[in-house]
KEROZA-45279 format. One record per atom (N, C-alpha, C, O): residue number from 0; residue in three letters; chain; atom name; x negated, y, z. Coordinates in steps of 0.1 Angstrom, whole numbers. Last residue first. Layout:
% KEROZA-45279
  num  residu  chaine  atome      x      y      z
  NUM     ALA       A     CA      X      Y      Z
...
***
This chain:
% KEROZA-45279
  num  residu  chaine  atome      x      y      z
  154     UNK       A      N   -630   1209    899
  154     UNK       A     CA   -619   1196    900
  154     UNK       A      C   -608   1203    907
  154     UNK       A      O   -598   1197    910
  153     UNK       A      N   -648   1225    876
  153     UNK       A     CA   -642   1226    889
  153     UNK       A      C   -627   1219    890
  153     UNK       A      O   -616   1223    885
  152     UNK       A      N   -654   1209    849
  152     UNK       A     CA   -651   1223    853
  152     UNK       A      C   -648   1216    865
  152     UNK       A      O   -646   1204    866
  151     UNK       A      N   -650   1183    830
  151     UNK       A     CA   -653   1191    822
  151     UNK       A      C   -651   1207    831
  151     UNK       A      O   -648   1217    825
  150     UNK       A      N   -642   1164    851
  150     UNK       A     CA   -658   1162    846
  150     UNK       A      C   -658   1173    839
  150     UNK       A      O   -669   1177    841
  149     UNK       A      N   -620   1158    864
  149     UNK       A     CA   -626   1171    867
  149     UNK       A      C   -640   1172    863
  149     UNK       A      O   -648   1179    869
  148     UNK       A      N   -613   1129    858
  148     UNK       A     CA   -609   1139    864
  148     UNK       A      C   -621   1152    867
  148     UNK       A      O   -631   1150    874
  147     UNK       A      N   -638   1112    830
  147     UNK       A     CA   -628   1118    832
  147     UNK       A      C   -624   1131    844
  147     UNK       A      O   -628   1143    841
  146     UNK       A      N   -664   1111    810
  146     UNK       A     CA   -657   1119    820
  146     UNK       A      C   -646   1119    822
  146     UNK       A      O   -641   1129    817
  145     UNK       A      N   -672   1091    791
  145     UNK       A     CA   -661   1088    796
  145     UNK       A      C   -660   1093    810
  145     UNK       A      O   -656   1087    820
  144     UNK       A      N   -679   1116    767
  144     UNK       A     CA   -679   1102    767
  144     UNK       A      C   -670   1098    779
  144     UNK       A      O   -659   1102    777
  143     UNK       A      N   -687   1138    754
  143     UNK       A     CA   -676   1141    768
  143     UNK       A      C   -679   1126    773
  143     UNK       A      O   -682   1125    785
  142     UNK       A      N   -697   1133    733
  142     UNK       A     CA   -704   1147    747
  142     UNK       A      C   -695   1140    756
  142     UNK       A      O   -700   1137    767
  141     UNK       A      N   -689   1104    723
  141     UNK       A     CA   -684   1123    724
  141     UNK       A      C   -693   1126    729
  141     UNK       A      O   -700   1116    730
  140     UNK       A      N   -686   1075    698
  140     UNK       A     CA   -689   1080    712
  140     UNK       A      C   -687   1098    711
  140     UNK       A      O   -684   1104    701
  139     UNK       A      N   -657   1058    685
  139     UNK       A     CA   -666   1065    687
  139     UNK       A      C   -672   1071    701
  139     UNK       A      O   -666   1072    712
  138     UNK       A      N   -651   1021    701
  138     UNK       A     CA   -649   1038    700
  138     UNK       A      C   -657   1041    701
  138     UNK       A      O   -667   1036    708
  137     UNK       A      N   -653    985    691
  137     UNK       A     CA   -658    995    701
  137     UNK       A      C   -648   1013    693
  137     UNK       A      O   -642   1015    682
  136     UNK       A      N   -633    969    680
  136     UNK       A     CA   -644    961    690
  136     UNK       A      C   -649    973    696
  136     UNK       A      O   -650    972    708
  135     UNK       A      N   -595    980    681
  135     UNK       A     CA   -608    979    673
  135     UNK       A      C   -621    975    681
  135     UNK       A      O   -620    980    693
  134     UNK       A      N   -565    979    672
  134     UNK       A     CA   -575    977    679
  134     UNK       A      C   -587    977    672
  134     UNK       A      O   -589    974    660
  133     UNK       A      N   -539   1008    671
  133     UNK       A     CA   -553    997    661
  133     UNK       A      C   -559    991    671
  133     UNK       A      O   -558    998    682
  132     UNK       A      N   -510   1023    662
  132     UNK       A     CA   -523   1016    673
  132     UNK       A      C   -529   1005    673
  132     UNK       A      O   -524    994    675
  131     UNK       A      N   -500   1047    653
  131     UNK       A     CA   -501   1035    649
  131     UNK       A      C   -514   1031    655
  131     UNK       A      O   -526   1035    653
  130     UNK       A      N   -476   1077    670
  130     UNK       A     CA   -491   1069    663
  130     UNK       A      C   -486   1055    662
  130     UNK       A      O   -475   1051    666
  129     UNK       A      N   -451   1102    658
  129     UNK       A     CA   -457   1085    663
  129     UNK       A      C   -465   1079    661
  129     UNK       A      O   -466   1075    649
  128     UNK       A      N   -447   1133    670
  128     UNK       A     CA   -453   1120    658
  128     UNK       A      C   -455   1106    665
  128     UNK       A      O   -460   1103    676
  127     UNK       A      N   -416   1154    667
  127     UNK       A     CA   -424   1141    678
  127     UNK       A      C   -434   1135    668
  127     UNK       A      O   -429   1130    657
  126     UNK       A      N   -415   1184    680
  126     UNK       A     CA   -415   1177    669
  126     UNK       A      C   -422   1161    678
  126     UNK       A      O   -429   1159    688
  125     UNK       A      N   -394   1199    707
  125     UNK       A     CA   -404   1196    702
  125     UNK       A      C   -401   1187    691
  125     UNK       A      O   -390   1181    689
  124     UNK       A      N   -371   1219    726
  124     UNK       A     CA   -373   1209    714
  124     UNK       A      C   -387   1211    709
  124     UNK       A      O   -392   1222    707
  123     UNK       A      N   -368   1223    758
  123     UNK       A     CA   -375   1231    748
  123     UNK       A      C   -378   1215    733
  123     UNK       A      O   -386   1206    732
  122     UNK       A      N   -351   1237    786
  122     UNK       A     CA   -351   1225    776
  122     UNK       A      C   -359   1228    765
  122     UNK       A      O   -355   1239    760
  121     UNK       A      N   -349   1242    819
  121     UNK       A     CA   -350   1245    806
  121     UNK       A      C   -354   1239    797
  121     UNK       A      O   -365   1235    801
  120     UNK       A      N   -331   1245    847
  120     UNK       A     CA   -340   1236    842
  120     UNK       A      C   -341   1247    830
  120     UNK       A      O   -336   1258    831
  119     UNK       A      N   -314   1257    861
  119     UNK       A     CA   -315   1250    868
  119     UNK       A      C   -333   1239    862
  119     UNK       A      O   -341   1231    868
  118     UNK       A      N   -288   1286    865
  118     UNK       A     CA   -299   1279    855
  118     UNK       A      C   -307   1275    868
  118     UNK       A      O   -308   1281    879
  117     UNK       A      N   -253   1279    880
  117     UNK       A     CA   -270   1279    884
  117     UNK       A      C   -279   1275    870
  117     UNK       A      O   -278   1263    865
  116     UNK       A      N   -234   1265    882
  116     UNK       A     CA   -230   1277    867
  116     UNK       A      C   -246   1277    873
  116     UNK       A      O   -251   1270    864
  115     UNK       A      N   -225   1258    915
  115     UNK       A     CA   -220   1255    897
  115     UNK       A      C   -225   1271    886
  115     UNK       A      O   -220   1282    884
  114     UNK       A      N   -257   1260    931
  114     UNK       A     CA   -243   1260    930
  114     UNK       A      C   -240   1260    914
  114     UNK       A      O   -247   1262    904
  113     UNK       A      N   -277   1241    950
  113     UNK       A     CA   -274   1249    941
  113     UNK       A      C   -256   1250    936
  113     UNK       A      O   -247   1242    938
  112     UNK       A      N   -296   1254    977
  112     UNK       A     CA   -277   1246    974
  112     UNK       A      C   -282   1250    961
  112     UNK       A      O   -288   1260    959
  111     UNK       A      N   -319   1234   1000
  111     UNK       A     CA   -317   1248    988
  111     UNK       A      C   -299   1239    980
  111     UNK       A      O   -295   1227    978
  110     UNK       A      N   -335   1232   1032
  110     UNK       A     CA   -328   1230   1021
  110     UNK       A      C   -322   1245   1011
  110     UNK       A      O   -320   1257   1013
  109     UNK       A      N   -371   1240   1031
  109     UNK       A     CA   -358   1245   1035
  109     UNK       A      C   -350   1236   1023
  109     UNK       A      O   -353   1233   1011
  108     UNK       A      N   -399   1235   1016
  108     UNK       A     CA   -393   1238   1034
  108     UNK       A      C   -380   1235   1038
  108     UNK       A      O   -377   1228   1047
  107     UNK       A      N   -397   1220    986
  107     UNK       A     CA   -399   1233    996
  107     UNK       A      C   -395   1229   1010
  107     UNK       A      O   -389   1219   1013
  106     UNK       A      N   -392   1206    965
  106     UNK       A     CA   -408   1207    975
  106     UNK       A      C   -410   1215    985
  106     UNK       A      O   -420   1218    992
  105     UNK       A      N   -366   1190    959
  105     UNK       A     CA   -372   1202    965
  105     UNK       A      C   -381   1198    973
  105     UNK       A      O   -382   1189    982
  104     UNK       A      N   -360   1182    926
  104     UNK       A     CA   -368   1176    937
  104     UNK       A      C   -368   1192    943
  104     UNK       A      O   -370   1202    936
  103     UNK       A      N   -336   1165    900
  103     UNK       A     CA   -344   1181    907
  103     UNK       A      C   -353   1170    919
  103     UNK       A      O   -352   1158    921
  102     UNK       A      N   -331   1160    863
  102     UNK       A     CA   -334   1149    881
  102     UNK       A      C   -338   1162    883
  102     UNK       A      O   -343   1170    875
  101     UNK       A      N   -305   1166    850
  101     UNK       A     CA   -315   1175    853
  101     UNK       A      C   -319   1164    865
  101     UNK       A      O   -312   1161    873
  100     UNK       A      N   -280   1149    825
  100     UNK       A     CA   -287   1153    837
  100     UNK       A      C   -298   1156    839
  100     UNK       A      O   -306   1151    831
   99     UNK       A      N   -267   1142    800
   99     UNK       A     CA   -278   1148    800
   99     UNK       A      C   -274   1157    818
   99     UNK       A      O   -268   1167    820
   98     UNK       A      N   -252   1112    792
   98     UNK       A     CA   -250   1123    800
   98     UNK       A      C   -264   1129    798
   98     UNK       A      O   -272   1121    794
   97     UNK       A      N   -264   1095    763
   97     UNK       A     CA   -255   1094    770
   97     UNK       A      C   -259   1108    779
   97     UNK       A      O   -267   1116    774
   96     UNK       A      N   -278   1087    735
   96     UNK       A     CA   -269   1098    738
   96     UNK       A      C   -262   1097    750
   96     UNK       A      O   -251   1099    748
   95     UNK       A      N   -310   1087    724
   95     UNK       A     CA   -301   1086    735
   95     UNK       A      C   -291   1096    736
   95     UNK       A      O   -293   1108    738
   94     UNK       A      N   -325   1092    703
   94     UNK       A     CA   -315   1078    701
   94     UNK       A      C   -309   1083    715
   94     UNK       A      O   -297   1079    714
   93     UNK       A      N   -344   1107    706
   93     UNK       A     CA   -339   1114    696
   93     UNK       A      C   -325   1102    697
   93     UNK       A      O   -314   1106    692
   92     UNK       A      N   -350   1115    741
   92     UNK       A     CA   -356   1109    727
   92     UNK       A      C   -341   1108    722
   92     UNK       A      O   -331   1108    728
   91     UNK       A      N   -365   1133    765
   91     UNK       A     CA   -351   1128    756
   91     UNK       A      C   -350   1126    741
   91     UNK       A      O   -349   1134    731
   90     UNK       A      N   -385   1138    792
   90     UNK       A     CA   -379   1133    776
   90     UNK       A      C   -367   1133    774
   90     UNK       A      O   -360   1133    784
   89     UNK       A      N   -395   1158    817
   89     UNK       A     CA   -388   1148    813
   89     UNK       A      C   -388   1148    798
   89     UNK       A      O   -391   1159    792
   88     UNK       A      N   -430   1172    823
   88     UNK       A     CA   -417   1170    814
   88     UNK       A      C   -406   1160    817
   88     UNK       A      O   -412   1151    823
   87     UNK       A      N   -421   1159    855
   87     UNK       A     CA   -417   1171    842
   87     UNK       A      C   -430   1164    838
   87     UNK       A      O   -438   1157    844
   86     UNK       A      N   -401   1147    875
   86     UNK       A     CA   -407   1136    858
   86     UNK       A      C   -415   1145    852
   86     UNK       A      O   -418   1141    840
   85     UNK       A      N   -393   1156    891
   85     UNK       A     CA   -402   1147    894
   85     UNK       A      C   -408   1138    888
   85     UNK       A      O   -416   1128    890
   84     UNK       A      N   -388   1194    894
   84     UNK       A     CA   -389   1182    884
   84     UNK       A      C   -391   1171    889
   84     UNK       A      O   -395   1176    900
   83     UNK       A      N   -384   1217    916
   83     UNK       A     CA   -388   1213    909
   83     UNK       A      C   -388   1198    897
   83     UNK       A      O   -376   1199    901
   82     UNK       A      N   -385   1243    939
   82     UNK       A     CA   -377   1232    932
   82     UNK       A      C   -381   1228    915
   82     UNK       A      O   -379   1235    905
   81     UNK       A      N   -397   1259    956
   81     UNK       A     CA   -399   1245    954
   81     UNK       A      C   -391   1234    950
   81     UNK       A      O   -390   1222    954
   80     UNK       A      N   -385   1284    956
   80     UNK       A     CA   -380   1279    964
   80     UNK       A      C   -382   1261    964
   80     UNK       A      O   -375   1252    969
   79     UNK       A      N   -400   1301    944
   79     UNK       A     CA   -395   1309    951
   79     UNK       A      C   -387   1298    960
   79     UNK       A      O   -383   1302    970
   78     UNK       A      N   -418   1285    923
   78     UNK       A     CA   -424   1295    931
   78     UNK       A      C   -410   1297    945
   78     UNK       A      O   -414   1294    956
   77     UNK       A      N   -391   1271    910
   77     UNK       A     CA   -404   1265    913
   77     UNK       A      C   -413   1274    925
   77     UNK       A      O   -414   1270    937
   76     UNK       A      N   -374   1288    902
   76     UNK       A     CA   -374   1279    915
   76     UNK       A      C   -385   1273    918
   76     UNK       A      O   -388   1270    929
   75     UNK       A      N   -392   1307    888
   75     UNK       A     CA   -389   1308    894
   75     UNK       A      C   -384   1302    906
   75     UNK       A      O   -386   1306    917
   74     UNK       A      N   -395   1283    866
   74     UNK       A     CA   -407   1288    875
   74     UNK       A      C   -402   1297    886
   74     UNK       A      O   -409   1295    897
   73     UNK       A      N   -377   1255    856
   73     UNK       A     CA   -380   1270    860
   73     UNK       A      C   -391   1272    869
   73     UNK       A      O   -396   1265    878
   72     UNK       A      N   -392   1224    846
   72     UNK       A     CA   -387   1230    850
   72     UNK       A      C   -386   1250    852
   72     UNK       A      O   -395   1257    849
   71     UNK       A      N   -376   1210    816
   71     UNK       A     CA   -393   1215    822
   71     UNK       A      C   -386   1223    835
   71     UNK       A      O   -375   1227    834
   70     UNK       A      N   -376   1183    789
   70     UNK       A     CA   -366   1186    801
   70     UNK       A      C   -377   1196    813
   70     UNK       A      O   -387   1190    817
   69     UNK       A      N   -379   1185    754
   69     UNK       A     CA   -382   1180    770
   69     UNK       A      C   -374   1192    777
   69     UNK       A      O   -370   1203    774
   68     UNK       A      N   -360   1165    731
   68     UNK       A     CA   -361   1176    741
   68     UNK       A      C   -368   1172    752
   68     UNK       A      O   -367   1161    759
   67     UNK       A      N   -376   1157    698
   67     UNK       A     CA   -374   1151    711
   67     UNK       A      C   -369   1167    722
   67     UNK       A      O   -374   1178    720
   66     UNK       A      N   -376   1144    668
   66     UNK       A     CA   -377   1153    675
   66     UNK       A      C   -372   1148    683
   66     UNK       A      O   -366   1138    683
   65     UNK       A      N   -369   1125    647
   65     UNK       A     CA   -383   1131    643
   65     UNK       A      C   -383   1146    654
   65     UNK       A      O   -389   1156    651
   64     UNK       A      N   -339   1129    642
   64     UNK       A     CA   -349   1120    644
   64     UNK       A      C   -358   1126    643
   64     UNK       A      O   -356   1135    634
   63     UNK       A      N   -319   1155    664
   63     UNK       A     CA   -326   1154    650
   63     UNK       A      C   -335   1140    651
   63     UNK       A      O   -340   1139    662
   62     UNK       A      N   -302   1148    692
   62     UNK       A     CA   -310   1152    689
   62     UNK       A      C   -311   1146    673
   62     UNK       A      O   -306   1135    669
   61     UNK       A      N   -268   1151    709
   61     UNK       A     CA   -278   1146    696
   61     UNK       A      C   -290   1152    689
   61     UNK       A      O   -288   1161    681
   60     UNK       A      N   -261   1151    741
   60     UNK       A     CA   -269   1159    728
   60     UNK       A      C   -271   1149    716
   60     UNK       A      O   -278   1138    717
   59     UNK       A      N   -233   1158    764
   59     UNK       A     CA   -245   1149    759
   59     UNK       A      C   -250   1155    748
   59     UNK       A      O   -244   1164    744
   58     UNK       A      N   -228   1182    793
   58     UNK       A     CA   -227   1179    783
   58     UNK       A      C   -236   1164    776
   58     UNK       A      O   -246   1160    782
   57     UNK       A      N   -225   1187    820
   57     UNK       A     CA   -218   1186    815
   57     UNK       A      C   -214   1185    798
   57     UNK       A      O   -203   1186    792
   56     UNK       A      N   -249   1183    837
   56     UNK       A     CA   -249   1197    832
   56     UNK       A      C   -233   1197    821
   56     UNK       A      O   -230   1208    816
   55     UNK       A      N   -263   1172    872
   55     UNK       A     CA   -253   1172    856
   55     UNK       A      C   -252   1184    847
   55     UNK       A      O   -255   1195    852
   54     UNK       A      N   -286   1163    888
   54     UNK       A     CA   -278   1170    886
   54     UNK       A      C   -272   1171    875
   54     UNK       A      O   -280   1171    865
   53     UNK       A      N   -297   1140    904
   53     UNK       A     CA   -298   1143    897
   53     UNK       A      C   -287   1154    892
   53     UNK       A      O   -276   1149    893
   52     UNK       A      N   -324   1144    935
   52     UNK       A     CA   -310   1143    927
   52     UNK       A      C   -307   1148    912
   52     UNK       A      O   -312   1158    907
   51     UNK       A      N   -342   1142    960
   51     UNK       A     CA   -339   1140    946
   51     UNK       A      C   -328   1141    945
   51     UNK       A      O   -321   1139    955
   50     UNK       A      N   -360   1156    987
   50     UNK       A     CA   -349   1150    984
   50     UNK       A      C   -348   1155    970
   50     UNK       A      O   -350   1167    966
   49     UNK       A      N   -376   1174    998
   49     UNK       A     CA   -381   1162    997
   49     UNK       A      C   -372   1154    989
   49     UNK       A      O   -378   1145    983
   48     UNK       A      N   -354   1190   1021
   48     UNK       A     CA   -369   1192   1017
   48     UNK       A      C   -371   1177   1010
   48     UNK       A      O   -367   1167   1017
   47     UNK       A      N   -318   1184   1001
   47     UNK       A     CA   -327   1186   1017
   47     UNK       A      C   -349   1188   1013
   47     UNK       A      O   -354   1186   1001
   46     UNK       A      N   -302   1205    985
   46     UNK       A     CA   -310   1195    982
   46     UNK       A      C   -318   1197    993
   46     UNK       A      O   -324   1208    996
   45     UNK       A      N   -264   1202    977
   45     UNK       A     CA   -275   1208    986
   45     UNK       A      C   -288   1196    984
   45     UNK       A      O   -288   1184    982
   44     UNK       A      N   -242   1218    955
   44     UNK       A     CA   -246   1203    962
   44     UNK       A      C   -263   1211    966
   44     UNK       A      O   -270   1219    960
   43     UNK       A      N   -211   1239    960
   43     UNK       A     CA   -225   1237    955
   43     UNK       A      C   -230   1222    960
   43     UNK       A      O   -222   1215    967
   42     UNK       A      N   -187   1245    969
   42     UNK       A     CA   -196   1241    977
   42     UNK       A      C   -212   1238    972
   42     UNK       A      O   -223   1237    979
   41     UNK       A      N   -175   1243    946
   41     UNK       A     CA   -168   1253    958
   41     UNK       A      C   -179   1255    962
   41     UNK       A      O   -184   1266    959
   40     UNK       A      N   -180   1219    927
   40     UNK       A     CA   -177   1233    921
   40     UNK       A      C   -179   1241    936
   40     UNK       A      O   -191   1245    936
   39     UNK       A      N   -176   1191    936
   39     UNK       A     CA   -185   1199    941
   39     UNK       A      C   -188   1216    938
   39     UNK       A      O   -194   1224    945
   38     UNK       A      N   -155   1184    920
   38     UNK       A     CA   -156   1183    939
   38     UNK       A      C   -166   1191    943
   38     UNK       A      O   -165   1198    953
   37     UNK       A      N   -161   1183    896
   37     UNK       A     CA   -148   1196    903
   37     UNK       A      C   -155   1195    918
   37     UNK       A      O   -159   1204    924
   36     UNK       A      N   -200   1188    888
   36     UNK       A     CA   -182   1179    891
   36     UNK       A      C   -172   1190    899
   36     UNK       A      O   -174   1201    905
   35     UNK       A      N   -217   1214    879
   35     UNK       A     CA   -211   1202    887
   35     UNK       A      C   -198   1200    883
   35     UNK       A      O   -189   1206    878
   34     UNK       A      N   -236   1223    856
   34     UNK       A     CA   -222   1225    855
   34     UNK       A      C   -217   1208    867
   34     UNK       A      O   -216   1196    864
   33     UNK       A      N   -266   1241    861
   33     UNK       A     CA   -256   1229    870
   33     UNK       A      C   -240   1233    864
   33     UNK       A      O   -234   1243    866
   32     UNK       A      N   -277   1247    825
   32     UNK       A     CA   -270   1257    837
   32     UNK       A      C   -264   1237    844
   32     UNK       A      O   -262   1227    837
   31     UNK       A      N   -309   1254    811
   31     UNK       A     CA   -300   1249    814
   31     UNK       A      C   -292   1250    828
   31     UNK       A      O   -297   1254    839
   30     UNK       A      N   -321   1281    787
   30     UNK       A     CA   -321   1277    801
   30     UNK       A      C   -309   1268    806
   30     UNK       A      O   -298   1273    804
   29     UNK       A      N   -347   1268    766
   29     UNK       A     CA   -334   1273    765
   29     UNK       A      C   -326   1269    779
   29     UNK       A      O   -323   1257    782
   28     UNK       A      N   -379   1280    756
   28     UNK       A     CA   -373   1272    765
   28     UNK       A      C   -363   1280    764
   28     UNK       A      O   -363   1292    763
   27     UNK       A      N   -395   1299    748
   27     UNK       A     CA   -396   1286    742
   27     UNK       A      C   -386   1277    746
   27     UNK       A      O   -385   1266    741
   26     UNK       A      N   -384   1335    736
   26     UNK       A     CA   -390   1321    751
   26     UNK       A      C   -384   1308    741
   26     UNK       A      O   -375   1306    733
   25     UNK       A      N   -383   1360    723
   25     UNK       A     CA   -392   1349    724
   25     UNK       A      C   -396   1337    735
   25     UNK       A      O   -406   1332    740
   24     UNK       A      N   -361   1368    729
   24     UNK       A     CA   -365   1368    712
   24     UNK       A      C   -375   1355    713
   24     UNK       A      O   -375   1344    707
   23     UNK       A      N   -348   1351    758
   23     UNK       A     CA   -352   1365    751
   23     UNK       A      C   -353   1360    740
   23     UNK       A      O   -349   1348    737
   22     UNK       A      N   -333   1328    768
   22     UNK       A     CA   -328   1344    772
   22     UNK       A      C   -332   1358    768
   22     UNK       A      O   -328   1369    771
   21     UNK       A      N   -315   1306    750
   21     UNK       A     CA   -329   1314    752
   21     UNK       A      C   -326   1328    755
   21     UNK       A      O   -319   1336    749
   20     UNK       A      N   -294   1286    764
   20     UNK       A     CA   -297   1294    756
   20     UNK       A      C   -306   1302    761
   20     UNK       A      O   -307   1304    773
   19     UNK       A      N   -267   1255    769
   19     UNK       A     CA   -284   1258    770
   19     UNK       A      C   -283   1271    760
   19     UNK       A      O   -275   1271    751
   18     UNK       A      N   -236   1269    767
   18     UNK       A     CA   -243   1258    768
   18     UNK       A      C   -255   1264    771
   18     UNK       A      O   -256   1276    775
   17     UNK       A      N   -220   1286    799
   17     UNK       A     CA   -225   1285    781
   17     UNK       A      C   -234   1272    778
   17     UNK       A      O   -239   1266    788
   16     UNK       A      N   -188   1274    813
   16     UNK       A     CA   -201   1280    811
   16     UNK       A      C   -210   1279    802
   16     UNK       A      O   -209   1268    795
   15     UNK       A      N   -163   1270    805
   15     UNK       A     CA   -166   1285    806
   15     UNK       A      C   -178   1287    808
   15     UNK       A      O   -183   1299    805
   14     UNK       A      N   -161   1240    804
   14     UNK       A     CA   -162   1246    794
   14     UNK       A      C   -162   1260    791
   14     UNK       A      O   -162   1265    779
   13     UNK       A      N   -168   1220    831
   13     UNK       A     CA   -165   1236    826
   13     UNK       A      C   -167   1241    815
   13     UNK       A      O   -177   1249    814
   12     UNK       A      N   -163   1187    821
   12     UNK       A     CA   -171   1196    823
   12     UNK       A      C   -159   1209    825
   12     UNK       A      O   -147   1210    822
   11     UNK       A      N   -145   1163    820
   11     UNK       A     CA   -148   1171    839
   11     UNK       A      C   -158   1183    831
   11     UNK       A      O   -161   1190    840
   10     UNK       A      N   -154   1151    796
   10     UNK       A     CA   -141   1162    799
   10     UNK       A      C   -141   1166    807
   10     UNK       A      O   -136   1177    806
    9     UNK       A      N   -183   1169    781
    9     UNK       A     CA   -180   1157    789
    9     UNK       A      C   -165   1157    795
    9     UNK       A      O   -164   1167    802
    8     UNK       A      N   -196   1177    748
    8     UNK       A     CA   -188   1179    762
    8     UNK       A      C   -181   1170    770
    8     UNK       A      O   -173   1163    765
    7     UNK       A      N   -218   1172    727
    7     UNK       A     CA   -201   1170    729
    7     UNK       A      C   -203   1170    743
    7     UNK       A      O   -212   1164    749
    6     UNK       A      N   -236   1192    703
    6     UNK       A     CA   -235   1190    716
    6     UNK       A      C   -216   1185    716
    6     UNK       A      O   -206   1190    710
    5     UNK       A      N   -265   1186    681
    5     UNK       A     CA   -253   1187    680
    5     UNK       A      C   -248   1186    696
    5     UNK       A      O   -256   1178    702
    4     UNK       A      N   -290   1205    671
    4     UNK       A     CA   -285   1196    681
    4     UNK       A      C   -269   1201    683
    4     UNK       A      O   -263   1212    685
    3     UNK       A      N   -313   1210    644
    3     UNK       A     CA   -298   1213    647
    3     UNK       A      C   -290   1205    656
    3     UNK       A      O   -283   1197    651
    2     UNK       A      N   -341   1227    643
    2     UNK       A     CA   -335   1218    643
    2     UNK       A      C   -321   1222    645
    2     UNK       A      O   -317   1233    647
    1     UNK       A      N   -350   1255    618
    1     UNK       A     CA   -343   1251    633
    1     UNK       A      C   -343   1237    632
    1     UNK       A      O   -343   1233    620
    0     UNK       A      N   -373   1258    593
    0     UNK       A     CA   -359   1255    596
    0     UNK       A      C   -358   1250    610
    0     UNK       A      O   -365   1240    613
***
């Protein structure tokens, strides 16, 4: 069974553009669209090389307990114009409801505009578990034992 995210609308939103949706049978991720503010509708908002922001989408979520959305970014802007995430994943846990904004970052060269209605991100519901965290005087030992960065292959 699906989860079921409930979505309320922000009133400055555009209510002509679609909410988050999977663009084929099979992608994991449901693409999220820039629904800017009026002021910005015309003109798009511009992201200089290096520069953060957060972008709106015009809606908030209720998520299912026992589930979370992560926030990932496109690969396309990612390759084609270095835009990207600065949290990715981002979270969004099951208790927050307030605005659901995209933080962007351009890694790229050039500034990049995005404009209103732009898929921008994509959002992919996951199941969440919660451990219970023990202390204990020592850990099992592995093969791996305490390799870390690049101990298992070419760093």
């Amino acid at each position: 069974m699906s989860p079921v995210l409930r979505v309320w609308w922000e009133d400055w939103a555009d209510r002509a553009l679609p909410l988050p949706a999977y663009a084929t049978a099979g992608a994991a991720g449901a693409d999220i669209r820039a629904n800017l503010l009026p002021e910005d509708r015309a003109t798009g908002v511009t992201l200089d090389p290096f520069q953060r922001r957060v972008v709106p989408t015009g809606f908030r979520i209720a998520i299912p307990v026992g589930f979370e959305v992560q926030i990932r970014p496109r690969s396309g802007l990612a390759l084609g114009h270095g835009i990207s995430l600065p949290n990715t994943p981002g979270t969004i846990d099951s208790d927050y409801r307030g605005p659901l904004g995209v933080a962007l970052i351009n890694l790229g060269t050039a500034p990049y505009t995005i404009q209103h209605g732009d898929r921008i991100a994509q959002m992919i519901v996951a199941p969440v578990v919660q451990a219970v965290l023990v202390v204990v005087a020592a850990l099992d030992e592995t093969a791996r034992g305490e390799g870390g960065f690049g101990s298992t292959g070419r760093a």
